[in-house]
C-alpha positions in Angstrom: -65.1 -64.5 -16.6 -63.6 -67.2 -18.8 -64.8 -70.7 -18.3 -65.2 -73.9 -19.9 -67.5 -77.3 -19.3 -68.4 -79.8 -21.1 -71.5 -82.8 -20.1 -72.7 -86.2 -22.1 -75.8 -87.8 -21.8 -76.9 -91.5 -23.1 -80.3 -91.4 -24.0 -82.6 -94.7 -25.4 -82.5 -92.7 -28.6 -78.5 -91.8 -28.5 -75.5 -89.9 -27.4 -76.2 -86.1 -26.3 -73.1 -83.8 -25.6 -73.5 -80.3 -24.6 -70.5 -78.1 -24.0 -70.4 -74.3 -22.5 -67.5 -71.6 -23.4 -67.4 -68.3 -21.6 -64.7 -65.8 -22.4 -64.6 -62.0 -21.0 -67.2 -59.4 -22.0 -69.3 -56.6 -20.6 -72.8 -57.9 -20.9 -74.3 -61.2 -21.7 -73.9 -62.4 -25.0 -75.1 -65.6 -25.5 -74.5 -68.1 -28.9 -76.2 -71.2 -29.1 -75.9 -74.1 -31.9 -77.9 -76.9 -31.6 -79.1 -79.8 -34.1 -82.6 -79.3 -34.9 -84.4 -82.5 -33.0 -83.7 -80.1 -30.2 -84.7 -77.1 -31.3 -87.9 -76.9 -29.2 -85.6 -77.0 -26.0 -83.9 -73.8 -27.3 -86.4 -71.2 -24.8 -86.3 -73.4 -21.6 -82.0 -74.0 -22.5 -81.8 -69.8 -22.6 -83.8 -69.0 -19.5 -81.7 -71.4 -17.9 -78.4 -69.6 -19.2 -79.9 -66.6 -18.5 -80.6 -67.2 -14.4 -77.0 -68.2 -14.0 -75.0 -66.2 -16.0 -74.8 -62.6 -16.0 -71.7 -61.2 -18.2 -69.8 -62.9 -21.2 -69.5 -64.3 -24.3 -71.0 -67.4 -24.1 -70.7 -70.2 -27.0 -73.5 -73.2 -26.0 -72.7 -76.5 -28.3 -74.8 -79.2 -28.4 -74.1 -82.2 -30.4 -77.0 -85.5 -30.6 -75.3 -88.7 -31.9 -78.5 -91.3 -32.5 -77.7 -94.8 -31.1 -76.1 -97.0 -33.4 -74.8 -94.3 -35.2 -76.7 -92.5 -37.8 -78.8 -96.0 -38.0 -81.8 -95.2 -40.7 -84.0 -98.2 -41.4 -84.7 -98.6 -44.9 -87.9 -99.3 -45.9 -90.4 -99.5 -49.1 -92.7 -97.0 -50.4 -95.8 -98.7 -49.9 -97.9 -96.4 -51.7 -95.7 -96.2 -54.6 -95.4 -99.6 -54.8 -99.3 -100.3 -54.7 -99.8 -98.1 -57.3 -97.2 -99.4 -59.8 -98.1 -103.2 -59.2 -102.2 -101.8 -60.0 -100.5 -100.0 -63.5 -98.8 -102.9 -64.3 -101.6 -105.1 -64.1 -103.6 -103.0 -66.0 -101.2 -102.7 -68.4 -101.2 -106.5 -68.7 -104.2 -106.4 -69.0 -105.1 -104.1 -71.9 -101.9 -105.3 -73.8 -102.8 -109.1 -73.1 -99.2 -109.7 -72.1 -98.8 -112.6 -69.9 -96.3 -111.8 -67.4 -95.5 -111.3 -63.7 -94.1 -108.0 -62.0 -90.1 -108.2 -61.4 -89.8 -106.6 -58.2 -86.7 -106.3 -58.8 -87.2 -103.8 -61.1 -89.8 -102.2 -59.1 -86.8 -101.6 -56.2 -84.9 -99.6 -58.7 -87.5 -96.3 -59.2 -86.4 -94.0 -57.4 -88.3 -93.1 -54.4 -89.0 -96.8 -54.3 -86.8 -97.0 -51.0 -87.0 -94.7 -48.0 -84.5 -94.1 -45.1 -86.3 -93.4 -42.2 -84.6 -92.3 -39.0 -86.6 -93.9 -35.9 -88.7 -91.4 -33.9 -87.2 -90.0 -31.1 -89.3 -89.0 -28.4 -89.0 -84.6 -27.9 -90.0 -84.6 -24.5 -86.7 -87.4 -23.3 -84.5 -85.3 -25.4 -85.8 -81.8 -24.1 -85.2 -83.3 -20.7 -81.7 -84.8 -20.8 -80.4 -81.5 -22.5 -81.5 -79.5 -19.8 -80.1 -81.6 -17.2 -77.3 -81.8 -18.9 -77.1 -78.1 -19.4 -77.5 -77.7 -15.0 -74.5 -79.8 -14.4 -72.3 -78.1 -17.2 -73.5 -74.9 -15.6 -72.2 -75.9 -12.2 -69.2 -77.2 -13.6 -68.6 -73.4 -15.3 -69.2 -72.1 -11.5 -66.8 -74.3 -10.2 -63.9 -73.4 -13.3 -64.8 -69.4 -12.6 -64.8 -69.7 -8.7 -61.1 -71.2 -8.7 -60.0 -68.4 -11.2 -62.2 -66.0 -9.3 -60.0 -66.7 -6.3 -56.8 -66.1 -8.2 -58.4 -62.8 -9.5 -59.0 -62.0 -6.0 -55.9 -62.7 -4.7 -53.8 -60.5 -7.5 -56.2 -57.4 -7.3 -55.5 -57.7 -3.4 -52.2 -57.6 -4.0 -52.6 -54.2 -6.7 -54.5 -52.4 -3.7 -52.4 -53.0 -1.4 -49.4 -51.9 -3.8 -51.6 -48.8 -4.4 -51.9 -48.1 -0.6 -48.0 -48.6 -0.6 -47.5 -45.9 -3.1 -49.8 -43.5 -1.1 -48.1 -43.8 1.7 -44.7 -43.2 0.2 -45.9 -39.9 -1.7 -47.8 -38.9 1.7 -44.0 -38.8 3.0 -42.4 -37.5 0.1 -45.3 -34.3 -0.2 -44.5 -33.1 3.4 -41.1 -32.7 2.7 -42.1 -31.0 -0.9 -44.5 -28.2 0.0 -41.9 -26.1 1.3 -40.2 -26.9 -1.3 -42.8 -26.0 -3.6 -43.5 -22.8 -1.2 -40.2 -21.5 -1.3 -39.8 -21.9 -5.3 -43.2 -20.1 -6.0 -41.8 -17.0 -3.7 -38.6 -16.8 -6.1 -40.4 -17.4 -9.3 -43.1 -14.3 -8.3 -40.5 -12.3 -6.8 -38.5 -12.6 -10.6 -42.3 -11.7 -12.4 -43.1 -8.4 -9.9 -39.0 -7.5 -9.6 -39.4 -3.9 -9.6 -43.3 -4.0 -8.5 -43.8 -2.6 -5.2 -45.1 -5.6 -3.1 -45.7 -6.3 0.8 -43.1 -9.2 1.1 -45.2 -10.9 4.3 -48.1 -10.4 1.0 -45.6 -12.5 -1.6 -45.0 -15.2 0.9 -48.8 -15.2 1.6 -49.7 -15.5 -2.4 -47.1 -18.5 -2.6 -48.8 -19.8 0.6 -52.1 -20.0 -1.2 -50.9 -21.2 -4.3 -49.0 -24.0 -3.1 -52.1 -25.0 -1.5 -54.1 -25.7 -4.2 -51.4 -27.5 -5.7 -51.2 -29.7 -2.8 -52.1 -33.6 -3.4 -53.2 -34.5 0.2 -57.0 -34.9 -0.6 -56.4 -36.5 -3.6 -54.0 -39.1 -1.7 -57.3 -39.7 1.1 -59.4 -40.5 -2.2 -56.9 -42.9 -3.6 -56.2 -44.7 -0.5 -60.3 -44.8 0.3 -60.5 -46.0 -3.4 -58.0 -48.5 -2.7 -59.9 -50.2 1.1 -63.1 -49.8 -1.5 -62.1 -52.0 -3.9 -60.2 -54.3 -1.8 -63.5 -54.7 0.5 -65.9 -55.1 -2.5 -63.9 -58.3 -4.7 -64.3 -59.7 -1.2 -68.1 -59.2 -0.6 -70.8 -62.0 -2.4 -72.9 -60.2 -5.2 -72.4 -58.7 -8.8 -69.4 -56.8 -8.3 -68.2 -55.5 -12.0 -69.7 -52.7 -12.6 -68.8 -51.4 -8.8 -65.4 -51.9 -9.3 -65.7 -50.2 -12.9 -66.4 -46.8 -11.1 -64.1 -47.1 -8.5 -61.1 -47.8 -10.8 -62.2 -44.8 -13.0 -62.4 -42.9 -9.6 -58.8 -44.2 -8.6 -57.4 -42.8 -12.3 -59.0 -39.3 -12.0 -57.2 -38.6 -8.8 -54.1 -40.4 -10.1 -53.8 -37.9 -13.1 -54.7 -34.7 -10.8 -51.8 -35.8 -8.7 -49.6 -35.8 -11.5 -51.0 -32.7 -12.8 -50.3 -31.2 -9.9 -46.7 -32.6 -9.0 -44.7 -30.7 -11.8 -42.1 -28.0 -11.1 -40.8 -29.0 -8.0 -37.4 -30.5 -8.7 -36.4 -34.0 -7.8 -39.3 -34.5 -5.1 -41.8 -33.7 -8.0 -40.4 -36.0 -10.6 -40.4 -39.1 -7.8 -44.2 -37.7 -7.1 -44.4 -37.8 -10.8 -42.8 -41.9 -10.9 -45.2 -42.8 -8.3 -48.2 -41.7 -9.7 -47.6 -43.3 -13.1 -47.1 -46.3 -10.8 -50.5 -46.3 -9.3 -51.7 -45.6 -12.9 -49.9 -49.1 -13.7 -51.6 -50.7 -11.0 -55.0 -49.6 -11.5 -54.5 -50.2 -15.4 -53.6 -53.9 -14.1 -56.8 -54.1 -12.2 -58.7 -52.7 -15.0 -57.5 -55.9 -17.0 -58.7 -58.7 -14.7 -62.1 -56.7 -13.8 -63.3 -57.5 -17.3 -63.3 -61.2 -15.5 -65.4 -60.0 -12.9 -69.4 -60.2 -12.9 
């Protein structure tokens, strides 16, 4: 399910901003990028991800801002400057120059002057970025229940279409299997003409025939399919991959309906119009699953 949040934190050692970004996918698939003072929060921040989220491809940005801005103090290399103050003495010395140290001079070596960035204490910064990450991870709860309940509301309204369109072949195949009865008779009359055959046996054949080419069971699974699905985007719980096998159980009867509705004139083709209907619906719920966990 798609989502977006975004958190800040002020810290005594700056500016913390962590942002979330889920967009649809099967399993969990989880990107973080994060400045390296924060790199040993990295475990703790993906557990955390982890025991909330469940499906999607989820981008984690973290951005650390120090206070004062990139403020780096800078400051003198000691060391470096002790030991070239103790060579130019003792190059004074041995030359028997009479001079001071410029320093100058001594400012300009490089390496003379450091930038140092203030410590920053790990332990605050762990903390505030996994505070930071529970609220942003409510806030994505909150963004993905609204759109859940607009996901909800439109697969509703595909079932019930679905249960619509079952009920409108249901009426259409009782007036079509004697139809479909009658048509089988002439069309295996015309293949035995001259064949010596029980007429009461011929109507019987076309009897049987037309049974198996009747949709009535496949209509029951449909509309069963159909309460199914509606009743389960209602219920609490992890819900997608439910929903995945229903919808593939919804399409196989779909196609052995329209398998099985040729050949029988006009009430067969609007058999036929329905059934790529329902096909269009459960394609359409098919789309907004991939938002569902």
């Amino acid at each position: 399910m798609t989502g977006f949040a975004r958190v800040s934190r002020s810290t005594p050692q700056g500016e913390l901003t962590l942002s979330i970004k889920s967009v649809n996918h099967k399993g969990l698939d989880l990107h973080l990028h994060m400045p390296v003072e924060l790199d040993s929060a990295e475990p703790a921040l993906r557990s955390a991800l982890r025991k909330r989220l469940t499906r999607g491809h989820v981008q984690v940005m973290v951005h650390f801002k120090r206070a004062g801005g990139n403020s780096s103090s800078i400051v003198i290399n000691e060391p470096m400057l002790r030991a070239w103050l103790d060579s130019f003495r003792a190059a004074a010395s041995q030359f028997g120059l009479d001079t001071q140290p410029d320093l100058n001079q001594a400012l300009r070596i490089p390496g003379m002057l450091e930038s140092r960035a203030p410590e920053a204490s790990t332990e605050d910064l762990d903390a505030a970025l996994l505070d930071a990450a529970a609220e942003a991870l409510a806030e994505l709860d909150a963004f993905r229940i609204r759109e859940g309940a607009a996901i909800e509301v439109e697969i509703r309204q595909r079932t019930e279409s679905i249960a619509d369109i079952v009920r409108r072949m249901e009426a259409i195949r009782s007036r079509a299997l004697p139809h479909f009865q009658h048509r089988l008779r002439d069309r295996l009359a015309d293949l035995l003409a001259g064949a010596s055959l029980d007429p009461a046996r011929l109507a019987q054949e076309a009897a049987v025939l037309a049974e198996k080419s009747d949709i009535s069971e496949e209509l029951v699974r449909l509309r069963t399919h159909a309460t199914q699905t509606e009743a389960l985007i209602a219920a609490e719980g992890e819900t997608g991959k439910k929903l995945d096998f229903l919808l593939q159980e919804m399409n196989r009867e779909a196609n052995t309906i329209l398998s099985k509705t040729g050949g029988i004139g006009e009430l067969g083709l609007a058999l036929t119009d329905l059934g790529l209907a329902a096909k269009a619906e459960i394609d359409r719920i098919r789309e907004q699953s991939l938002n569902i966990e």
